[in-house]
Biopython code that builds the backbone (N, CA, C, O; Angstrom):
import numpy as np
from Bio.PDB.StructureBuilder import StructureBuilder

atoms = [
    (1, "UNK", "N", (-64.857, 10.988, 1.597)),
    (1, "UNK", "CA", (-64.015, 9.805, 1.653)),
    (1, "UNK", "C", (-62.557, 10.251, 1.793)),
    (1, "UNK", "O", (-62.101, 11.108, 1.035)),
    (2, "UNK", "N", (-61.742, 9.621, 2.854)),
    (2, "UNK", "CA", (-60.281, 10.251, 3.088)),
    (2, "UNK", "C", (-59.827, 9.844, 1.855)),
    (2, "UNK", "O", (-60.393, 9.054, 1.099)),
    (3, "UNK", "N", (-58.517, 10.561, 1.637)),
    (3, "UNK", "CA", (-57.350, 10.237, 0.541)),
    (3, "UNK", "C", (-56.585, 8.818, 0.866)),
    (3, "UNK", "O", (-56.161, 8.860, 2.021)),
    (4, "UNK", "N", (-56.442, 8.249, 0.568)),
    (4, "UNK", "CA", (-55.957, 7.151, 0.503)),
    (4, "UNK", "C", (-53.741, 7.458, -0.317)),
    (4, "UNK", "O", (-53.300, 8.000, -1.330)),
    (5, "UNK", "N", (-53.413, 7.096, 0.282)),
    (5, "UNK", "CA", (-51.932, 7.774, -0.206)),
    (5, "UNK", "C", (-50.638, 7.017, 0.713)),
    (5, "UNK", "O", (-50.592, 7.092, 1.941)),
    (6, "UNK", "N", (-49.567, 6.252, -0.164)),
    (6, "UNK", "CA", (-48.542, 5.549, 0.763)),
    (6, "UNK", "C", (-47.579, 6.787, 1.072)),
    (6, "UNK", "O", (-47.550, 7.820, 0.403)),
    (7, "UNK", "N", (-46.703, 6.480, 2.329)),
    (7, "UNK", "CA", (-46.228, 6.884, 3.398)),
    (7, "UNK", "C", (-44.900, 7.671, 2.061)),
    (7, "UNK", "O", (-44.520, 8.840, 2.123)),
    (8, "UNK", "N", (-44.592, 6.996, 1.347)),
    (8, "UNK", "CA", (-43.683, 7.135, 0.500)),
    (8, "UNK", "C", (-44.174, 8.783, -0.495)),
    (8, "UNK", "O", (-43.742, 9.913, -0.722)),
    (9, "UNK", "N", (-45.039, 8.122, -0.726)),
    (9, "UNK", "CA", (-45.765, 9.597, -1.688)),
    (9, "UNK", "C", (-46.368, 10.778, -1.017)),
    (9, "UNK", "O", (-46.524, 11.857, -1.590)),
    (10, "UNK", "N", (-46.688, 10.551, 0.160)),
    (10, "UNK", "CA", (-47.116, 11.466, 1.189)),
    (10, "UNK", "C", (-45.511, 12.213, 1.588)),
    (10, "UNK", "O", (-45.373, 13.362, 2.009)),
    (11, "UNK", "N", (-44.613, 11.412, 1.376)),
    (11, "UNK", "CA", (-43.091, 12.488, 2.123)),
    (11, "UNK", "C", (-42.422, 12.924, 0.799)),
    (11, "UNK", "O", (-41.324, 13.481, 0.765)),
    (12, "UNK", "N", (-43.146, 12.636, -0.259)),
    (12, "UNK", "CA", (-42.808, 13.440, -1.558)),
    (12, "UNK", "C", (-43.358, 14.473, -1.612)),
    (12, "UNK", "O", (-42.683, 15.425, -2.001)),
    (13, "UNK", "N", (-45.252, 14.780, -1.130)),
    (13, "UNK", "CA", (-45.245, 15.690, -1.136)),
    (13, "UNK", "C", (-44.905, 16.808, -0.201)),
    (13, "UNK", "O", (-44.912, 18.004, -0.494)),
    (14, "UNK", "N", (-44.482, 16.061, 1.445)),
    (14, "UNK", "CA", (-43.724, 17.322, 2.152)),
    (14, "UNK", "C", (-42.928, 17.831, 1.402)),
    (14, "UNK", "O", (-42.818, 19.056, 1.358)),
    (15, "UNK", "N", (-41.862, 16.656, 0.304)),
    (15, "UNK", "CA", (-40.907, 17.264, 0.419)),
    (15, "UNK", "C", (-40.797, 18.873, -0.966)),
    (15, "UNK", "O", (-39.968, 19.782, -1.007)),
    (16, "UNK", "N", (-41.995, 18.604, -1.875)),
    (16, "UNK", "CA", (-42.532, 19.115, -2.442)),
    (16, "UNK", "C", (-42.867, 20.370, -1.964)),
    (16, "UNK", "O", (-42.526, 21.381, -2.577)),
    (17, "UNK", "N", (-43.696, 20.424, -0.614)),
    (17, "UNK", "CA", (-44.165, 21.913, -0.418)),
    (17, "UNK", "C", (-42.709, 22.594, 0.524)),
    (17, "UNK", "O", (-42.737, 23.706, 1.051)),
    (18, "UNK", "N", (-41.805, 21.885, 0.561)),
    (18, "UNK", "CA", (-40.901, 22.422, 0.888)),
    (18, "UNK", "C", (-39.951, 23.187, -0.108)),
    (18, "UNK", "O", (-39.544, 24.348, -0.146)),
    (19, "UNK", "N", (-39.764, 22.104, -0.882)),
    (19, "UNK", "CA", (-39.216, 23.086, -2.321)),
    (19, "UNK", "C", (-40.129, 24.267, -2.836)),
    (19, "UNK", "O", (-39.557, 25.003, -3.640)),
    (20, "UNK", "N", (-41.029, 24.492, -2.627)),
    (20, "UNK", "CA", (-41.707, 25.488, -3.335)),
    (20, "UNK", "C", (-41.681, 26.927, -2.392)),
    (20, "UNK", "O", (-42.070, 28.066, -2.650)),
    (21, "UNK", "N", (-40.996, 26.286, -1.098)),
    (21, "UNK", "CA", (-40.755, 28.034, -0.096)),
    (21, "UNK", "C", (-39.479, 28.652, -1.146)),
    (21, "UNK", "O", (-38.507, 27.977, -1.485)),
    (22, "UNK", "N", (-39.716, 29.991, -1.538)),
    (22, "UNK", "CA", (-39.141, 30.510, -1.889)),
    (22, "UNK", "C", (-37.806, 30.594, -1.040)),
    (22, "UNK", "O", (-37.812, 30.600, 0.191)),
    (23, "UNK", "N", (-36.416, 30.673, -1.983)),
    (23, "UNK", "CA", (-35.259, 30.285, -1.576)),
    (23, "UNK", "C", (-34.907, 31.446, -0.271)),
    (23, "UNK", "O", (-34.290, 31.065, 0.723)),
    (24, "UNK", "N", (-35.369, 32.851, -0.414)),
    (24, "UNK", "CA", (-34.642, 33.592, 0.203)),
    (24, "UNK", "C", (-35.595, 33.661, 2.121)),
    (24, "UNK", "O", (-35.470, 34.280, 3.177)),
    (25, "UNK", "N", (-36.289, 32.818, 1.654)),
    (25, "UNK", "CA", (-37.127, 32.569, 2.758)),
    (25, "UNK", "C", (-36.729, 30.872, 3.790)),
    (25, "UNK", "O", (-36.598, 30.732, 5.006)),
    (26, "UNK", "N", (-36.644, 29.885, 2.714)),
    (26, "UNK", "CA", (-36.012, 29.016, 3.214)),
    (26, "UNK", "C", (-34.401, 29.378, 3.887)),
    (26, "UNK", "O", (-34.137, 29.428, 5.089)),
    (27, "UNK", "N", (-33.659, 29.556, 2.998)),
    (27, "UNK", "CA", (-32.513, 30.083, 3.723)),
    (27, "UNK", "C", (-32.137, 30.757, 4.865)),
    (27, "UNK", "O", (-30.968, 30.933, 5.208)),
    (28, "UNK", "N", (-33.096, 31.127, 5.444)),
    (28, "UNK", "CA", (-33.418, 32.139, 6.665)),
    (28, "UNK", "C", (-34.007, 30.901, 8.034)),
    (28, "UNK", "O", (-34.003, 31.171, 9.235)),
    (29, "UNK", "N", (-34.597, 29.192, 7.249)),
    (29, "UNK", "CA", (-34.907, 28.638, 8.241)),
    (29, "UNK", "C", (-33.279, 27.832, 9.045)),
    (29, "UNK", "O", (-32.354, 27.337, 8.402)),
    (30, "UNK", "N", (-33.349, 27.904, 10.113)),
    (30, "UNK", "CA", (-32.162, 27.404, 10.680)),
    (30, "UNK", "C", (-32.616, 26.390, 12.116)),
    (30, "UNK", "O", (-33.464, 26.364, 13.008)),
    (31, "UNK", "N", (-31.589, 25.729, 11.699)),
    (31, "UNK", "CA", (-31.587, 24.031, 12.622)),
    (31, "UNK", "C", (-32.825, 23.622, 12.570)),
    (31, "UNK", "O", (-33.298, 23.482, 13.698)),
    (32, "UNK", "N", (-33.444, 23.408, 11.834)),
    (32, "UNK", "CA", (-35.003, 22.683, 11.967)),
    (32, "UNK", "C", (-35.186, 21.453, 11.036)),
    (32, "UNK", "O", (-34.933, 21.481, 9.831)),
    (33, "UNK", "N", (-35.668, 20.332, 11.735)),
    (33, "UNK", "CA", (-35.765, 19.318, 10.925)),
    (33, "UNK", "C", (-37.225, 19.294, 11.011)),
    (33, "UNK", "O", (-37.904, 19.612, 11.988)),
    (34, "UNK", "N", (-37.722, 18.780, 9.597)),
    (34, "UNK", "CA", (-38.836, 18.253, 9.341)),
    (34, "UNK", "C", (-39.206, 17.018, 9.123)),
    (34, "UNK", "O", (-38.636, 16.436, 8.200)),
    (35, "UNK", "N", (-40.337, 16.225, 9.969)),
    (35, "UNK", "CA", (-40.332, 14.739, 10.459)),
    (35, "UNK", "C", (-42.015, 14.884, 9.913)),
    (35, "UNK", "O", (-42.803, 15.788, 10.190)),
    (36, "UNK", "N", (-42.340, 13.157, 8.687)),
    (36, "UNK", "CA", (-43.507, 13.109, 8.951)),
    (36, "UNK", "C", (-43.904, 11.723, 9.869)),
    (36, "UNK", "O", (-43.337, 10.637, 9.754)),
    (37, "UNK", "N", (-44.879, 11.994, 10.689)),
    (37, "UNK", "CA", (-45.487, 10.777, 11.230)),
    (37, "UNK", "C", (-46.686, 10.479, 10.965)),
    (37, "UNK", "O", (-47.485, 11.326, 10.565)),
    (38, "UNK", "N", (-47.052, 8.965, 11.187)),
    (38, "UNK", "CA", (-48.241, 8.442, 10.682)),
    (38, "UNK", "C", (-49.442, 9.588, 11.865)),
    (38, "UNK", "O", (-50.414, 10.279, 11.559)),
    (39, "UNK", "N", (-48.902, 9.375, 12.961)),
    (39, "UNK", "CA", (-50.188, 9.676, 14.052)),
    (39, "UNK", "C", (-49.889, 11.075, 14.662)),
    (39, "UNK", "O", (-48.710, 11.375, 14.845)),
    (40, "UNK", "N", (-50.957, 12.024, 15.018)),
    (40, "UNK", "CA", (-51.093, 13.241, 15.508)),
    (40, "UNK", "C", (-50.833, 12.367, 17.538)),
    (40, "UNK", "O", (-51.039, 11.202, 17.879)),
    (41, "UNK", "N", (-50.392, 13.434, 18.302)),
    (41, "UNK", "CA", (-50.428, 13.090, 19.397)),
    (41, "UNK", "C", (-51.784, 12.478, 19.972)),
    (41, "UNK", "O", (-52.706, 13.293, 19.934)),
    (42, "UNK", "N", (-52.048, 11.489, 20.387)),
    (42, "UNK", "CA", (-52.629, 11.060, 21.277)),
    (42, "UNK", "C", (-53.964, 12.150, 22.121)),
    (42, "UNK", "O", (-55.184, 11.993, 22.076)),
    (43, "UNK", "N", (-53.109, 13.304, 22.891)),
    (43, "UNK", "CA", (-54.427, 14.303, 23.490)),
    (43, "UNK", "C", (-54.472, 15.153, 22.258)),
    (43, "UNK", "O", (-54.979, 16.191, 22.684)),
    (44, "UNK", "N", (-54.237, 15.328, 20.967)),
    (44, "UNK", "CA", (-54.789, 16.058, 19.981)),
    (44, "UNK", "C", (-54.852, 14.961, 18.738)),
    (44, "UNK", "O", (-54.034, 15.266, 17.870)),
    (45, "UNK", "N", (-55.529, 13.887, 18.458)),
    (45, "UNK", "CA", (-55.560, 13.435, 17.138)),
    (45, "UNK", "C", (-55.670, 14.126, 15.623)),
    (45, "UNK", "O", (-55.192, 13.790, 14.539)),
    (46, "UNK", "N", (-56.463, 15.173, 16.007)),
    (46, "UNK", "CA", (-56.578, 15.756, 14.821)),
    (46, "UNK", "C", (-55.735, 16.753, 14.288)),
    (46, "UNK", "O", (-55.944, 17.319, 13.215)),
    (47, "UNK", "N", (-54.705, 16.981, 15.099)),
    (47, "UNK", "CA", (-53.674, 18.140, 14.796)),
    (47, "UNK", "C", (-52.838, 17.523, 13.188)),
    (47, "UNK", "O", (-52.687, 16.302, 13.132)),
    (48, "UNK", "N", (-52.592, 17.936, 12.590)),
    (48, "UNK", "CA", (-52.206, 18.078, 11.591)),
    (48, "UNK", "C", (-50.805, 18.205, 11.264)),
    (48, "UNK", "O", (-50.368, 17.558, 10.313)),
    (49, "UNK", "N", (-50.007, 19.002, 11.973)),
    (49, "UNK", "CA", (-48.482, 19.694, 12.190)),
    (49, "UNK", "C", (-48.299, 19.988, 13.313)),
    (49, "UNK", "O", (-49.295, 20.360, 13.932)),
    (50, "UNK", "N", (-46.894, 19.946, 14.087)),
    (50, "UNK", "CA", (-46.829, 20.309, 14.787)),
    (50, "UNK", "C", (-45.133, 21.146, 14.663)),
    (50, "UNK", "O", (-44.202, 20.804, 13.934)),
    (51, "UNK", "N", (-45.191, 22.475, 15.788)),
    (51, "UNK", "CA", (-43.780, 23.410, 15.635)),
    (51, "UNK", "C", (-43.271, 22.907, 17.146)),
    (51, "UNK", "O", (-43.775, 23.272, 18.209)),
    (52, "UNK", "N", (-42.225, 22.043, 16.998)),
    (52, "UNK", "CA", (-41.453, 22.073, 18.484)),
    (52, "UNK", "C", (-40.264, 22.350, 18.231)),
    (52, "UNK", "O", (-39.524, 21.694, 17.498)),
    (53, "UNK", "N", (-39.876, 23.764, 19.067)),
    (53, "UNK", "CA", (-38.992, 24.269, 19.266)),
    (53, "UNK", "C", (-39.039, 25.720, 19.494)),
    (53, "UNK", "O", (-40.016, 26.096, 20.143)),
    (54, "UNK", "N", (-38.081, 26.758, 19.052)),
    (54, "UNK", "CA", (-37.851, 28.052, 19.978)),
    (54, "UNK", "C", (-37.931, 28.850, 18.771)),
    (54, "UNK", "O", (-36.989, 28.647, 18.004)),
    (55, "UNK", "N", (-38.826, 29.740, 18.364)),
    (55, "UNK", "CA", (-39.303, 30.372, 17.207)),
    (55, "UNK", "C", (-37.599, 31.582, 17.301)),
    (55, "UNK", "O", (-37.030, 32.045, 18.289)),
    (56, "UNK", "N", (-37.273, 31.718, 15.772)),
    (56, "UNK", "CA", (-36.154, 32.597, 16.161)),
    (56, "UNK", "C", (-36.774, 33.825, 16.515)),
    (56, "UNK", "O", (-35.915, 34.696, 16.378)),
    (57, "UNK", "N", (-37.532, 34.180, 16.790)),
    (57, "UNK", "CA", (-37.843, 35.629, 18.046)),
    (57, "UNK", "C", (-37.816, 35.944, 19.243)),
    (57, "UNK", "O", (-37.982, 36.972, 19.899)),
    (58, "UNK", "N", (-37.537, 34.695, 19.466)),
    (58, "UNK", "CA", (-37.131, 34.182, 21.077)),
    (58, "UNK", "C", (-35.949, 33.719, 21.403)),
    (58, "UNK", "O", (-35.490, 33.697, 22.545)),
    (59, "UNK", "N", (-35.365, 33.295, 20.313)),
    (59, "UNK", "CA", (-34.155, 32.749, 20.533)),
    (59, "UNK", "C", (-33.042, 33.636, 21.141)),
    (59, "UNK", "O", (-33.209, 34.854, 21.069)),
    (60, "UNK", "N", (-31.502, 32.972, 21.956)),
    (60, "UNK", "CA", (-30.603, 34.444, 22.465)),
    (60, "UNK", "C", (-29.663, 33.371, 22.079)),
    (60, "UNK", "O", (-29.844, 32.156, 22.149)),
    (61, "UNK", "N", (-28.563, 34.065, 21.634)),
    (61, "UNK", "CA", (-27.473, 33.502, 21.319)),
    (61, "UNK", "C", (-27.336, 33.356, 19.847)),
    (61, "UNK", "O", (-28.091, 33.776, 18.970)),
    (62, "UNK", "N", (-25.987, 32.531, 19.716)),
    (62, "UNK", "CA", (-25.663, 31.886, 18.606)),
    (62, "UNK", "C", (-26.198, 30.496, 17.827)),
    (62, "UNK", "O", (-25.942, 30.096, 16.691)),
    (63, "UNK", "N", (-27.044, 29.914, 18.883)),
    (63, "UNK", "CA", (-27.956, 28.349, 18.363)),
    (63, "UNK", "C", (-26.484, 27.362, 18.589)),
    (63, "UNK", "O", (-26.637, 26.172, 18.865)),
    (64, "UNK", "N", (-25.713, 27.678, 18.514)),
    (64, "UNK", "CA", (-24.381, 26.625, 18.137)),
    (64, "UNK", "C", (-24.607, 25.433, 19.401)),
    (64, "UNK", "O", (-24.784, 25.631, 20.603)),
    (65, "UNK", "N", (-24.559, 24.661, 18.948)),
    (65, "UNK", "CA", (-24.910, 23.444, 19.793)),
    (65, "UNK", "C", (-26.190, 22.647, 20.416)),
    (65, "UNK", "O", (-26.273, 21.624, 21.097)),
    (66, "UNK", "N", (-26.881, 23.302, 20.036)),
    (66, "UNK", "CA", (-28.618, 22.899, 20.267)),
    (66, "UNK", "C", (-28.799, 22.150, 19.321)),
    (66, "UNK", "O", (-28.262, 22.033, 18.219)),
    (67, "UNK", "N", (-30.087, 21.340, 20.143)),
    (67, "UNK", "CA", (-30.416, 20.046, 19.183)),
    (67, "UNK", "C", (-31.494, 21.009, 18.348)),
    (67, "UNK", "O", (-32.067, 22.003, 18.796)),
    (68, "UNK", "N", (-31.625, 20.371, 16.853)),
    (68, "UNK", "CA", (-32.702, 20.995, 15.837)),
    (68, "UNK", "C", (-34.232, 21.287, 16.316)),
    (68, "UNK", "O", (-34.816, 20.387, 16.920)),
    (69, "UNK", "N", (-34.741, 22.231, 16.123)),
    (69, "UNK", "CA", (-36.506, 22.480, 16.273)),
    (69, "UNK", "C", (-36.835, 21.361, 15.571)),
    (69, "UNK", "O", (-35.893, 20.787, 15.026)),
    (70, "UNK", "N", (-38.015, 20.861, 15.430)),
    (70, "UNK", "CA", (-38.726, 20.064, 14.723)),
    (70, "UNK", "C", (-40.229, 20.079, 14.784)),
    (70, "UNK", "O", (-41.160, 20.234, 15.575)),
    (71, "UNK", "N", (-39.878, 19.758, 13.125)),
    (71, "UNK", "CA", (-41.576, 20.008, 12.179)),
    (71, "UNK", "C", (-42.217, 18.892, 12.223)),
    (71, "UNK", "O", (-41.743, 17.972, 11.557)),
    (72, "UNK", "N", (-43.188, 18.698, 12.832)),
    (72, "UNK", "CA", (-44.161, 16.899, 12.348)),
    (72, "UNK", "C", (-45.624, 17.185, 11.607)),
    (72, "UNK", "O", (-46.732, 17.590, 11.959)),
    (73, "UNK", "N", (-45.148, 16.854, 10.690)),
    (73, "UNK", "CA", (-46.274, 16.831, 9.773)),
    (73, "UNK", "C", (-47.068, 15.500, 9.563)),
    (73, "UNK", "O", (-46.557, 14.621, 8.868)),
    (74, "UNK", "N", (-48.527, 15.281, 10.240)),
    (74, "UNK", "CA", (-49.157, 13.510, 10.950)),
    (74, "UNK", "C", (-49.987, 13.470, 9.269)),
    (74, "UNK", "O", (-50.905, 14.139, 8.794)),
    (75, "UNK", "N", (-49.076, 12.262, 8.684)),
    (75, "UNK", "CA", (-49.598, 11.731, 7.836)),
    (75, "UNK", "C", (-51.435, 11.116, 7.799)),
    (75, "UNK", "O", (-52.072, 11.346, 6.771)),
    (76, "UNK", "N", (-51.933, 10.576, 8.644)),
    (76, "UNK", "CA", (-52.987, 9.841, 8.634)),
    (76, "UNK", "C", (-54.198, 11.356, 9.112)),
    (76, "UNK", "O", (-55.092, 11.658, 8.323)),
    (77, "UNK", "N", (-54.048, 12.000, 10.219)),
    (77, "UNK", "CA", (-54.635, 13.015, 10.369)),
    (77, "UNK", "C", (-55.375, 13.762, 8.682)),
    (77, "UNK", "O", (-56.485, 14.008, 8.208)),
    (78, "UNK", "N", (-53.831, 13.877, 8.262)),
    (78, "UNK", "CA", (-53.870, 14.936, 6.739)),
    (78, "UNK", "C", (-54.912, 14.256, 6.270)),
    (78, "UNK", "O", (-55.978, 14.859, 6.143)),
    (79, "UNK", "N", (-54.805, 12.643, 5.863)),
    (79, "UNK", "CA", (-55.233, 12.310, 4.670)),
    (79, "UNK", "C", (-57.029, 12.228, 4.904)),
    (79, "UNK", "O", (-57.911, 12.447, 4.074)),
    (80, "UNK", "N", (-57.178, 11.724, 6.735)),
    (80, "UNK", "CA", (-58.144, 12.151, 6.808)),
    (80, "UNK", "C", (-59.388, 12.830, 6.480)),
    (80, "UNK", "O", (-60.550, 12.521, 6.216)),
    (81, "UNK", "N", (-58.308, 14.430, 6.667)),
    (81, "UNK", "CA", (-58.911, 15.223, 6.372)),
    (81, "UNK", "C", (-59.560, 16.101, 5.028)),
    (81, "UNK", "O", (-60.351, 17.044, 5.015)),
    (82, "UNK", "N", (-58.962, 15.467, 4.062)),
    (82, "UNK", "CA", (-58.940, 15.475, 2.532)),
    (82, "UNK", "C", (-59.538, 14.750, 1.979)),
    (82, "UNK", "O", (-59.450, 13.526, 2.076)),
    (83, "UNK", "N", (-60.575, 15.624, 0.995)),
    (83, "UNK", "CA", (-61.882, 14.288, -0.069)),
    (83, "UNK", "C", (-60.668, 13.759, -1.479)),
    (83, "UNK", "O", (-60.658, 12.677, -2.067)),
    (84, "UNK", "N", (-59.919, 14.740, -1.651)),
    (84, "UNK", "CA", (-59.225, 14.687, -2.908)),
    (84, "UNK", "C", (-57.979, 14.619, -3.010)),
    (84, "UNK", "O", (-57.388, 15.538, -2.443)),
    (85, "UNK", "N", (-57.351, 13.869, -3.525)),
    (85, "UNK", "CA", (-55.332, 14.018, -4.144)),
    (85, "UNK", "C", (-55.356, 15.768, -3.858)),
    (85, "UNK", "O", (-54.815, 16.344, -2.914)),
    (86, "UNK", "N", (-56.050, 16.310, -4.827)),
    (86, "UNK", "CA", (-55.544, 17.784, -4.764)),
    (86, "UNK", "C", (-56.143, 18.537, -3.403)),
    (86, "UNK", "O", (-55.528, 19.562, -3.109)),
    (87, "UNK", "N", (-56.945, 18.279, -2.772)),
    (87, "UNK", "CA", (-56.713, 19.012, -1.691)),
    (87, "UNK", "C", (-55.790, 18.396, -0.697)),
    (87, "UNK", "O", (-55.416, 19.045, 0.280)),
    (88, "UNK", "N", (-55.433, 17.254, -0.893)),
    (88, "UNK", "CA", (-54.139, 16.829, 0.065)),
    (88, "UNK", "C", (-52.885, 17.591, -0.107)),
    (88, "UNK", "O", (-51.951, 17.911, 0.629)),
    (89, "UNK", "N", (-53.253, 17.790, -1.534)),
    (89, "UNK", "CA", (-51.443, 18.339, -1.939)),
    (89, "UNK", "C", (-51.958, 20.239, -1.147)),
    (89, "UNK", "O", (-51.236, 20.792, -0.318)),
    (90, "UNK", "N", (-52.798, 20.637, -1.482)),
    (90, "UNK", "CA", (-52.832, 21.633, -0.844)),
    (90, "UNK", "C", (-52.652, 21.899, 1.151)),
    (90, "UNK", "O", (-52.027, 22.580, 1.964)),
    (91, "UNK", "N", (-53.526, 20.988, 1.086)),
    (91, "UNK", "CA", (-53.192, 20.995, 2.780)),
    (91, "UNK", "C", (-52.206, 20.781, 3.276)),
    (91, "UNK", "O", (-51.891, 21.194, 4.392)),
    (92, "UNK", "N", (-51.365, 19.939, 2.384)),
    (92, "UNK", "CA", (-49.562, 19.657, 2.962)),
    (92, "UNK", "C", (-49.212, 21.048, 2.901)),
    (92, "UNK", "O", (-48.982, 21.747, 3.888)),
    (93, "UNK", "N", (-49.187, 21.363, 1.893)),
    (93, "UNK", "CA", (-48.497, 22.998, 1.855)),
    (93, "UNK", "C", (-48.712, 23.580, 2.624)),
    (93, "UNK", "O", (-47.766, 23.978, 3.304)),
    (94, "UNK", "N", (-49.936, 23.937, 2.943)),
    (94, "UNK", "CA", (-50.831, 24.676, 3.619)),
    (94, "UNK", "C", (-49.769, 24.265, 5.217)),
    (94, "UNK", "O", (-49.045, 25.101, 5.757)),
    (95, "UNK", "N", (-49.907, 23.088, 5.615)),
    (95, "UNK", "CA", (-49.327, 22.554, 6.909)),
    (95, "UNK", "C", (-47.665, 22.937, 6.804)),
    (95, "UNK", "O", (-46.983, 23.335, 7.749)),
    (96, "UNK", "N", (-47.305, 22.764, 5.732)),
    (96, "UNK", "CA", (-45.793, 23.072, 6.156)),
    (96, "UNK", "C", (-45.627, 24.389, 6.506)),
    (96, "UNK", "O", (-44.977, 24.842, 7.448)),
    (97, "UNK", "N", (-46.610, 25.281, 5.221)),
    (97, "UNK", "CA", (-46.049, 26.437, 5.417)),
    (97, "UNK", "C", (-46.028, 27.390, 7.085)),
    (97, "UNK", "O", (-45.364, 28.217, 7.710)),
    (98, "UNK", "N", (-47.442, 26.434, 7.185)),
    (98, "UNK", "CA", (-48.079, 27.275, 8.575)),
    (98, "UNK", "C", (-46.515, 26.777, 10.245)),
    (98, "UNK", "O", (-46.162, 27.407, 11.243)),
    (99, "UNK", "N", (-46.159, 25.620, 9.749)),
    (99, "UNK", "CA", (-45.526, 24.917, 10.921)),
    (99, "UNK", "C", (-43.776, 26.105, 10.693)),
    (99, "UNK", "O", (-43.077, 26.483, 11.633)),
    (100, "UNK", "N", (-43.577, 26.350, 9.496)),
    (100, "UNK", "CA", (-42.265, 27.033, 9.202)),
    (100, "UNK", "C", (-42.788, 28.471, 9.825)),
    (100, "UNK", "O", (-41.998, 29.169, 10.461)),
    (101, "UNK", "N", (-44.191, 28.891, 9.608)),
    (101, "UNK", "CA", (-44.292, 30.165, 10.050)),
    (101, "UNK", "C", (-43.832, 30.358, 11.916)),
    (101, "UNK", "O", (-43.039, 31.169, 12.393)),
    (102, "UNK", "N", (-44.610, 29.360, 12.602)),
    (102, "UNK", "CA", (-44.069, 29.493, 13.751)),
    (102, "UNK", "C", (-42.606, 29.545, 13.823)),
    (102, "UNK", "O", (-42.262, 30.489, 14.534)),
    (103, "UNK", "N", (-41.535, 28.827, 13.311)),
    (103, "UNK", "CA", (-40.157, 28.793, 13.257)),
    (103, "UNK", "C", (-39.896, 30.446, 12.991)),
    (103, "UNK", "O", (-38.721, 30.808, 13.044)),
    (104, "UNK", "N", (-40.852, 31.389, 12.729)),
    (104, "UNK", "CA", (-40.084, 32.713, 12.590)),
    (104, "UNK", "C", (-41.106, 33.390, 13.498)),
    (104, "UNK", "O", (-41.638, 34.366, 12.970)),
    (105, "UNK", "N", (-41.464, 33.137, 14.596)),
    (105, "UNK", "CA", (-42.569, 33.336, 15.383)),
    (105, "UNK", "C", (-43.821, 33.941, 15.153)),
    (105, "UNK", "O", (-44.176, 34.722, 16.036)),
    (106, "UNK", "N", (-44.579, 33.785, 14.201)),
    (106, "UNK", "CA", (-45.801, 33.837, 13.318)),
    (106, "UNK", "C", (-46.885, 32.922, 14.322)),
    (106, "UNK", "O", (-46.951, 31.693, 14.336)),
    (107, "UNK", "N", (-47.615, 33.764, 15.056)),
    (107, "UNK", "CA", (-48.574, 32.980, 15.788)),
    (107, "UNK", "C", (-50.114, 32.671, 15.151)),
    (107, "UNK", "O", (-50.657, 33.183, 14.172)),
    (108, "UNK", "N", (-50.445, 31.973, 15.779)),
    (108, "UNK", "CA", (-51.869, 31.227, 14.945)),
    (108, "UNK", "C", (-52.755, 32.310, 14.360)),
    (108, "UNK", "O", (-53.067, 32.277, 13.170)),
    (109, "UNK", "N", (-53.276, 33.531, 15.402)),
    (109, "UNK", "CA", (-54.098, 34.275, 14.532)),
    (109, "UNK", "C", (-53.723, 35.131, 13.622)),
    (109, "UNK", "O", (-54.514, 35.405, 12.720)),
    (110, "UNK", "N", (-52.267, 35.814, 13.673)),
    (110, "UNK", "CA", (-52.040, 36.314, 12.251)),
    (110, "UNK", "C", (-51.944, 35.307, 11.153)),
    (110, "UNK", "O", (-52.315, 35.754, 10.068)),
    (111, "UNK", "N", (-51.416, 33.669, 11.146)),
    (111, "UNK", "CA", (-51.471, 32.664, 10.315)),
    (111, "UNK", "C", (-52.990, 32.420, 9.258)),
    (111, "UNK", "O", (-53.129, 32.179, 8.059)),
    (112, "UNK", "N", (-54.135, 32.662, 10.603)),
    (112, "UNK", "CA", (-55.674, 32.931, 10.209)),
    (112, "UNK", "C", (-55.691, 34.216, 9.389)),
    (112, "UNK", "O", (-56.169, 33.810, 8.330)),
    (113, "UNK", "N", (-55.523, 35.163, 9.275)),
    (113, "UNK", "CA", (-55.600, 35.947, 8.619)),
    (113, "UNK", "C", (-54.856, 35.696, 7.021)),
    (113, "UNK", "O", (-55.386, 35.843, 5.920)),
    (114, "UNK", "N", (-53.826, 35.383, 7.263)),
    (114, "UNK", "CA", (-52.745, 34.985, 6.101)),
    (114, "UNK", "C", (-53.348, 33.751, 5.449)),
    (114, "UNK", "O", (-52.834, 33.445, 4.374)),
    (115, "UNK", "N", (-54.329, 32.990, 5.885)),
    (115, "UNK", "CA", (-55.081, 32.027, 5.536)),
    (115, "UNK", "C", (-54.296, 30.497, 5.158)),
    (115, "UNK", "O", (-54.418, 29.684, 4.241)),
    (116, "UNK", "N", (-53.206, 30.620, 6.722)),
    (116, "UNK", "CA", (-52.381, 29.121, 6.838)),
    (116, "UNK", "C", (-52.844, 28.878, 8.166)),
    (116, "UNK", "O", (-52.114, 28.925, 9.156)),
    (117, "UNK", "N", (-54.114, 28.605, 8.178)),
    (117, "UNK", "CA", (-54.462, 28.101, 9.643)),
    (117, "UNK", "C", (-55.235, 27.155, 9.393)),
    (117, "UNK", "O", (-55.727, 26.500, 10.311)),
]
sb = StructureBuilder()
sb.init_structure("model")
sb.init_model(0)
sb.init_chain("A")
sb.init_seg("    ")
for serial, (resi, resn, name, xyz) in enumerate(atoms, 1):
    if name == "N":
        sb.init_residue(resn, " ", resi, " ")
    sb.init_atom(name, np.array(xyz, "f"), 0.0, 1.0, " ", f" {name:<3s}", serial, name[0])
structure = sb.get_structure()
């Protein structure tokens, strides 16, 4: 049975697994906003998070003037996918952490290994 959870308490807990990245690691993320939405794209419903933007390993320059990367973390997908409150709160984490990993160019199968996939 999905989790059942308002839009309100669901961006408490993004904002939750965000506080819990250790500081010297957060501090290192730059121009990236994190957005939750109700719906996963359309040709992927079930995606969970998504990383749009330019992982800093790729990046050249100074960033100065570029619009922010952005994190979408699809509310309804998550809850979906979760029998329990506590595995929701885990899978948020789980999703942020994995969507911040791309922001430092951390690709999917080392993420699988690291067991944020």
């Amino acid at each position: 049975m999905p989790v059942d959870l308002s839009r309100s308490d669901f961006e408490a807990l993004v904002d939750r697994a965000l506080d819990d990245i250790p500081d010297e690691l957060a501090s290192l993320v730059q121009n990236v906003v994190v957005l939750v939405e109700d719906d996963a794209p359309a040709d992927e419903p079930d995606l969970l998070g998504l990383y749009d933007g330019i992982a800093l390993t790729e990046r050249w320059g100074d960033g100065v003037m570029e619009l922010p990367d952005r994190i979408f973390i699809f509310r309804k997908p998550l809850l979906a996918f979760c029998d329990t409150p506590e595995q929701l709160v885990e899978e948020v984490r789980i999703t942020v952490v994995h969507e911040i990993a791309h922001h430092f160019g951390i690709d999917d199968d080392r993420l699988h290994e690291l067991g944020y996939a």
